[in-house]
C-alpha beads as a LAMMPS data file, in Angstrom:
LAMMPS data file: protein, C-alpha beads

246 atoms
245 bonds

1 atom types
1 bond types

-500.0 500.0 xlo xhi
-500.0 500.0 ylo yhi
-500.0 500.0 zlo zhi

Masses

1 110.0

Atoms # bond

1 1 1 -296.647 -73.187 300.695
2 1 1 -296.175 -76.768 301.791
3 1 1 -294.390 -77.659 305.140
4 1 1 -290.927 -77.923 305.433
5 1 1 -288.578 -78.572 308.187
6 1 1 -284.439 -78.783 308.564
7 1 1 -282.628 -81.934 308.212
8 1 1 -279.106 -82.943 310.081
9 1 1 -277.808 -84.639 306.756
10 1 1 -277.059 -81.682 305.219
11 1 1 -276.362 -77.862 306.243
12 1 1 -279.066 -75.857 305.599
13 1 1 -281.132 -78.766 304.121
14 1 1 -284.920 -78.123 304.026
15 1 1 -287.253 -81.475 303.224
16 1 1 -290.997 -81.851 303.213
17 1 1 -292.903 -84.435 304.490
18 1 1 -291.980 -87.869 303.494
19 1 1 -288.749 -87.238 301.563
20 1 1 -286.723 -90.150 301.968
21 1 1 -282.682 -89.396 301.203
22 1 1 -280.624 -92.091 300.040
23 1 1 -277.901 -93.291 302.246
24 1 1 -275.383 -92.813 299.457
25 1 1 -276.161 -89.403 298.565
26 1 1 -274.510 -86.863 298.512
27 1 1 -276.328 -83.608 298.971
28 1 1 -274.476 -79.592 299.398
29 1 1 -275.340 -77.173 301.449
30 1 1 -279.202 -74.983 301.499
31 1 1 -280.937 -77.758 299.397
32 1 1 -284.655 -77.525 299.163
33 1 1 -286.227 -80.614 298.558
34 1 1 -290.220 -80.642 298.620
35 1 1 -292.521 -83.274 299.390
36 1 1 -293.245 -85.847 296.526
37 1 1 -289.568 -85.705 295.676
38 1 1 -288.473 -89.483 294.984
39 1 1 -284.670 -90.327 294.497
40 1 1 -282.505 -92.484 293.504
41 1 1 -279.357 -94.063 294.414
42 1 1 -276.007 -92.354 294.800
43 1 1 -277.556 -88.880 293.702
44 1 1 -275.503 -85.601 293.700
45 1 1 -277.067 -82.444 294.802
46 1 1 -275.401 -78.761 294.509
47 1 1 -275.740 -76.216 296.305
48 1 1 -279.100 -74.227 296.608
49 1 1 -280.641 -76.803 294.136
50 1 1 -284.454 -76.644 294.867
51 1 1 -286.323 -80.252 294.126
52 1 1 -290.552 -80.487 293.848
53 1 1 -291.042 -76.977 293.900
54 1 1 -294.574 -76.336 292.938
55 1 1 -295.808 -74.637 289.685
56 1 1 -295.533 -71.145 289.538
57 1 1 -297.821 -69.396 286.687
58 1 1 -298.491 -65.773 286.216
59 1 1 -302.475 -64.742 286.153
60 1 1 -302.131 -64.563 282.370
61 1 1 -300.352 -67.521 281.875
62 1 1 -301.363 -70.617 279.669
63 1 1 -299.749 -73.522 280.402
64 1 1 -301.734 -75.841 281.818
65 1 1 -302.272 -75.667 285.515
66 1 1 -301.168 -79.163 287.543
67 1 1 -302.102 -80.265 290.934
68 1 1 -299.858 -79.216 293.938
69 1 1 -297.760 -82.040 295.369
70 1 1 -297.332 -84.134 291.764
71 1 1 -294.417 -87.154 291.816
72 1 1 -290.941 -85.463 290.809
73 1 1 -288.611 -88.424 290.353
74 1 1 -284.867 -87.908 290.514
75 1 1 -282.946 -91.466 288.616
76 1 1 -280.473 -93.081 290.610
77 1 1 -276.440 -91.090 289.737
78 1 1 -278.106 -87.851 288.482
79 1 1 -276.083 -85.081 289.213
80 1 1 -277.775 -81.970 290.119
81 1 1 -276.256 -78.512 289.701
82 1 1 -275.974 -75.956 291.657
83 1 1 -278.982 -73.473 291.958
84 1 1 -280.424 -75.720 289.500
85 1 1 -284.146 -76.146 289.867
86 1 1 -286.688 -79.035 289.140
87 1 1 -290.476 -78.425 289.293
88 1 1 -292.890 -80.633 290.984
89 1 1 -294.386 -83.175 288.261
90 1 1 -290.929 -83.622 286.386
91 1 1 -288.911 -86.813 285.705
92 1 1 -285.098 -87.206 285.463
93 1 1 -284.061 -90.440 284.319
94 1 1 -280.707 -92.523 285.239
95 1 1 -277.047 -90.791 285.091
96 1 1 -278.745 -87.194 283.698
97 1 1 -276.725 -83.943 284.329
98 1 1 -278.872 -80.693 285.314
99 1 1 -275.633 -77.971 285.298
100 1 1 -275.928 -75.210 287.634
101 1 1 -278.752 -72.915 287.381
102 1 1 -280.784 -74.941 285.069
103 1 1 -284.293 -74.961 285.045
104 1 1 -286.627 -78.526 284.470
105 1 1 -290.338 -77.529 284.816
106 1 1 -293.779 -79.254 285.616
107 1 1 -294.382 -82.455 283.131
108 1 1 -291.129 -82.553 281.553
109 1 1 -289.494 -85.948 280.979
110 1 1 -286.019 -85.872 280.193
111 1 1 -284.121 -89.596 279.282
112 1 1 -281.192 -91.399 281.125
113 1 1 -277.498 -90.132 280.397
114 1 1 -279.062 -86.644 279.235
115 1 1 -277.083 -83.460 279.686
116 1 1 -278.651 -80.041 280.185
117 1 1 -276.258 -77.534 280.464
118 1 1 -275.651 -74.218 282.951
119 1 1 -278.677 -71.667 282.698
120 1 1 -280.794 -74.371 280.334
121 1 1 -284.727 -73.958 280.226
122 1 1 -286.434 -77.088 280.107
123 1 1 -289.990 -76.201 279.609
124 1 1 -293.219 -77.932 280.703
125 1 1 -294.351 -81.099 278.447
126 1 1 -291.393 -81.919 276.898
127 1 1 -289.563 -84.971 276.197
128 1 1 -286.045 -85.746 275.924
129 1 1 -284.281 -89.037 274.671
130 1 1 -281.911 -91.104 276.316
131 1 1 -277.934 -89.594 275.401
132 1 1 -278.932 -85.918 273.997
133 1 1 -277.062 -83.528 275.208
134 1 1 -278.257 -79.217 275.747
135 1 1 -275.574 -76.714 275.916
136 1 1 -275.727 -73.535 278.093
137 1 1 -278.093 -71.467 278.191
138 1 1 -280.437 -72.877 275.578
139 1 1 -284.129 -72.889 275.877
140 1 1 -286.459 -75.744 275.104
141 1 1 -289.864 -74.506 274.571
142 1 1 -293.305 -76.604 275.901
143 1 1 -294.203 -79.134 273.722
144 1 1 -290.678 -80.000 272.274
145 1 1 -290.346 -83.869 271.033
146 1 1 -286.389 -84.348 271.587
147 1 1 -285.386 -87.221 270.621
148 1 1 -282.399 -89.814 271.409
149 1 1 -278.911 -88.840 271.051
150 1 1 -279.580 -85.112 269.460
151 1 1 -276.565 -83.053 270.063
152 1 1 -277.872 -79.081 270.628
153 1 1 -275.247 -75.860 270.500
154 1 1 -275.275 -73.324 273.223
155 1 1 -278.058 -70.578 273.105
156 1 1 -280.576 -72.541 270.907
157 1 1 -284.240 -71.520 271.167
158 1 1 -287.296 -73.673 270.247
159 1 1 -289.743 -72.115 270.068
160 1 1 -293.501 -73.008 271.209
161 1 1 -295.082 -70.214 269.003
162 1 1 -294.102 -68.015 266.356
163 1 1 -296.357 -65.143 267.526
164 1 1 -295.304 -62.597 269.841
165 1 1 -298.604 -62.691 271.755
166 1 1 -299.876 -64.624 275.263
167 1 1 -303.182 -64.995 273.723
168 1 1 -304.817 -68.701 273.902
169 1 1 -304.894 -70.476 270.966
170 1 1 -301.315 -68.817 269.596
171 1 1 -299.274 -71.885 270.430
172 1 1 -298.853 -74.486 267.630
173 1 1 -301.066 -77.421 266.897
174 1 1 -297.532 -79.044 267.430
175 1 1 -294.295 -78.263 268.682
176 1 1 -290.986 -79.105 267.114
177 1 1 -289.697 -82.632 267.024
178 1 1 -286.176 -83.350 266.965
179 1 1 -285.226 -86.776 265.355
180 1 1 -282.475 -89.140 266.717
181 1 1 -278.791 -87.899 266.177
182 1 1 -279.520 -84.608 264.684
183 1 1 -277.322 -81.866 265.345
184 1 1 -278.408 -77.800 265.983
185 1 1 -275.535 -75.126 265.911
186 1 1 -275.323 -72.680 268.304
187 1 1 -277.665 -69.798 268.627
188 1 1 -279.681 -71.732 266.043
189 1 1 -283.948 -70.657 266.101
190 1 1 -286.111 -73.620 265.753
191 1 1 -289.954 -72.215 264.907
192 1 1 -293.125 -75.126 265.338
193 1 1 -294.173 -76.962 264.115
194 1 1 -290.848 -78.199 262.175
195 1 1 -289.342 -81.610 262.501
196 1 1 -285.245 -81.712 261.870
197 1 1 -285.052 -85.499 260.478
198 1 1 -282.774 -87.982 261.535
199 1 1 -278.730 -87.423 261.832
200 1 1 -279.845 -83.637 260.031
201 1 1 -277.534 -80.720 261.009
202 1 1 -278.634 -76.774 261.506
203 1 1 -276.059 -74.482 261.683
204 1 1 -275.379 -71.952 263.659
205 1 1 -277.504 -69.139 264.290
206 1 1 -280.122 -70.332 261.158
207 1 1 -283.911 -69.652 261.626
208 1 1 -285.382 -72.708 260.675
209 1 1 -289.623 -72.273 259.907
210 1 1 -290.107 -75.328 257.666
211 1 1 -288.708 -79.426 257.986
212 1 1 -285.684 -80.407 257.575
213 1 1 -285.084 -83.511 255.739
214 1 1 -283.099 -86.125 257.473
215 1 1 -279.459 -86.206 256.241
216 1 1 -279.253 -82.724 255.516
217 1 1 -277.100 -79.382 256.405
218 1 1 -279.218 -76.433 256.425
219 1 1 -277.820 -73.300 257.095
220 1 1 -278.790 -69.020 257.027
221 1 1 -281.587 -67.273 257.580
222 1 1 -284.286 -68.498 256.677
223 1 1 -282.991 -71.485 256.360
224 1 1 -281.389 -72.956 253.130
225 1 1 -279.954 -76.437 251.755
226 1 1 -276.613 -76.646 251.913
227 1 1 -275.655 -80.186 250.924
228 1 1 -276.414 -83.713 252.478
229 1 1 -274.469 -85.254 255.036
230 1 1 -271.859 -87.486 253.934
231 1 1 -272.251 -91.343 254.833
232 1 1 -268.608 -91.120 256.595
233 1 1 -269.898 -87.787 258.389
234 1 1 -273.120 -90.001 259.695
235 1 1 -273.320 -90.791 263.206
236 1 1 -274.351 -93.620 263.741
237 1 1 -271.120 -95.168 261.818
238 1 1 -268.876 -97.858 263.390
239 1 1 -266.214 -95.751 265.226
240 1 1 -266.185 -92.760 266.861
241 1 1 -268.488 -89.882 266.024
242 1 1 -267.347 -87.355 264.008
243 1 1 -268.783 -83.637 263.972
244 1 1 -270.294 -81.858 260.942
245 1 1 -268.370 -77.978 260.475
246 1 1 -270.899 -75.790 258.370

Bonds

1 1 1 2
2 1 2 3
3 1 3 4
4 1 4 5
5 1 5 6
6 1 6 7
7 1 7 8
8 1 8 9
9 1 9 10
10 1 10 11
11 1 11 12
12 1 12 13
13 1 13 14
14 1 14 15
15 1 15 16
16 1 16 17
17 1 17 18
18 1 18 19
19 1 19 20
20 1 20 21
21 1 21 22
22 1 22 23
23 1 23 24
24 1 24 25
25 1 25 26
26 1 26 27
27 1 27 28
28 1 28 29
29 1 29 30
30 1 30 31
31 1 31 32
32 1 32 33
33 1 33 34
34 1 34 35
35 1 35 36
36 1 36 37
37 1 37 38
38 1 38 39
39 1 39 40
40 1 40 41
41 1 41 42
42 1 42 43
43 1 43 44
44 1 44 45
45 1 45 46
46 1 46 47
47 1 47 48
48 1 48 49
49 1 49 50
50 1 50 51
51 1 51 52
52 1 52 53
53 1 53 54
54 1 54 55
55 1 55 56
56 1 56 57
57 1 57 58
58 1 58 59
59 1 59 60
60 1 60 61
61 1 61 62
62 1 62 63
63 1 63 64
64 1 64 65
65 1 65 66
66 1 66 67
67 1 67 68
68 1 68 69
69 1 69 70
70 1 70 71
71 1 71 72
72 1 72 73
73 1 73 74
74 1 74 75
75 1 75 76
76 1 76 77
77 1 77 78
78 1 78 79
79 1 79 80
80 1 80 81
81 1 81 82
82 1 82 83
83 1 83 84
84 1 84 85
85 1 85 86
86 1 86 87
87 1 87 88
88 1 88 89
89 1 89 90
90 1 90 91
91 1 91 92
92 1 92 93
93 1 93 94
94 1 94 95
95 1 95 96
96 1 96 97
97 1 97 98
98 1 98 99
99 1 99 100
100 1 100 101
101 1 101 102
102 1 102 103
103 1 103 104
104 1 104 105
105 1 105 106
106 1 106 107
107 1 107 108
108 1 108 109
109 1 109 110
110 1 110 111
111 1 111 112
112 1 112 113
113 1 113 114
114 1 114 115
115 1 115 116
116 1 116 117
117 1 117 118
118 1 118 119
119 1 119 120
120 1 120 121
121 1 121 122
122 1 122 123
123 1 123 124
124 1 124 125
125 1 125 126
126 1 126 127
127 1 127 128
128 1 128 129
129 1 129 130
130 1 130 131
131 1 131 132
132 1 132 133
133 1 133 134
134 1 134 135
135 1 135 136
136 1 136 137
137 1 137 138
138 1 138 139
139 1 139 140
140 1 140 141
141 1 141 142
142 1 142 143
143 1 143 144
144 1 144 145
145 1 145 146
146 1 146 147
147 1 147 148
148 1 148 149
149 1 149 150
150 1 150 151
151 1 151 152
152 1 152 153
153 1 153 154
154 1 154 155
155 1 155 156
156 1 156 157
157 1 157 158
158 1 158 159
159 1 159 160
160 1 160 161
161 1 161 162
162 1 162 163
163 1 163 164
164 1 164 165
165 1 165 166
166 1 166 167
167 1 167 168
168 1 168 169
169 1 169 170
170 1 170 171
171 1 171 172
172 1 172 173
173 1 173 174
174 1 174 175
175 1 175 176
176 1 176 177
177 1 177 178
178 1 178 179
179 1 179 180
180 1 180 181
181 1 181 182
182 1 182 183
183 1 183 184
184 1 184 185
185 1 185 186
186 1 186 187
187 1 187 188
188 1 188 189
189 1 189 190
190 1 190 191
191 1 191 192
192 1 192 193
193 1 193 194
194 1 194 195
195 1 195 196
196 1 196 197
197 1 197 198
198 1 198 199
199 1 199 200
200 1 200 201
201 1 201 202
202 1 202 203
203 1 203 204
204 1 204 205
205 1 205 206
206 1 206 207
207 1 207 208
208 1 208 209
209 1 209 210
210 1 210 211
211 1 211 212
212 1 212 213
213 1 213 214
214 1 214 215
215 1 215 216
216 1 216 217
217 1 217 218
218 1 218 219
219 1 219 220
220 1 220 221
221 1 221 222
222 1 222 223
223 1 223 224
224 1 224 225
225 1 225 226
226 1 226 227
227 1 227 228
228 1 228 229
229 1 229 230
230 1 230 231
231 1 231 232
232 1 232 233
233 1 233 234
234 1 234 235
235 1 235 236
236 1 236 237
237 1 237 238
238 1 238 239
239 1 239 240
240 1 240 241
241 1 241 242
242 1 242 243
243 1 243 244
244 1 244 245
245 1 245 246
């Protein structure tokens, strides 16, 4: 385990070696932040938020294995939850919100003005665009392509796989990609390697296995058409946005 020693700035504040803490933070009690931890200005920190931690695999495991110590950036006004956790080798960009007990791992790259919301699973090598916001307790799976301005319901899964098995060579040759302003309804299942298409909406709770053609509502499960979105239901209209009820 790499060194780490208390810090007066905060109660209960553990840093390792070369952390450097922004005069304008402002950082809760019992934060853990590892060495390699970079951040930026005017960042909030929540109680019990742990920062760089280092991969943890199981002997089974196949994600990729990274090396200990990897650059974990932190953009300047993120807001970090409490208990929330972001693995070594991950990068936050400007104004992002990790809610409390969220959980960013190794190699993910998440946008500026992103939300991830309480109990969230970012997963390793994923990428999400700048404005998209993740509801509680949803879980992005490795290899997700999310892209700008997506808006996903509470309890989504994407999955990585569609095979109940940790046996190498199960994952997908791709994992899903999200386009820009789509929409996914709560408790919605998103199976590799589909793409949702641009301002497309899922509904809730539908198992989706196949694409999804931008500018469509797709709904059940298995997935079904339902109709096309509407050109005053788009978002990307003048004015504000307006939700899609399926």
């Amino acid at each position: 385990m790499r060194p780490l020693d208390p810090s007066s700035l905060a109660p209960g504040l553990l840093l390792g070696a070369g952390v450097e803490i922004p005069d304008d933070a402002d950082i809760d009690p019992y934060v853990t932040i590892y060495s390699g931890v970079a951040l930026g200005a005017n960042v909030k920190i929540g109680q019990g938020a742990i920062l760089g931690r280092a991969q943890h695999l199981d002997s089974n495991s196949c994600s990729p294995r990274r090396p200990d110590g990897e650059p974990t950036l932190i953009g300047a006004d993120c807001i970090i939850g409490s208990g929330a956790v972001v693995v070594a080798g991950a990068r936050i960009g400007e104004r992002s919100l990790l809610a409390d007990g969220s959980l960013v791992r190794e190699g993910a790259v998440i946008g500026d003005e992103v939300m991830v919301g309480r109990g969230a699973l970012v997963s390793h090598t994923t990428a999400i665009g700048n404005g998209t916001r993740i509801q509680n307790d949803t879980i992005v799976s490795s290899g997700a392509q999310i892209a700008e301005n997506v808006m996903i319901g509470p309890r989504v899964v994407i999955l990585s796989n569609t095979m109940l098995s940790r046996e190498r060579g199960a994952r997908s040759t791709r994992g899903v990609h999200i386009c820009r302003r789509a929409r996914i309804g709560a408790g919605a299942i998103l199976c590799p390697p589909a793409e949702i298409g641009e301002e497309a909406v899922v509904g809730a709770a539908a198992l989706v296995r196949h694409d999804v053609p931008a500018r469509t509502v797709v709904v059940g499960t298995p997935a079904r058409f339902l109709r096309n979105v509407r050109d005053d239901e788009a978002s990307n209209r003048p004015g504000p946005d307006p939700s899609v009820y399926v």
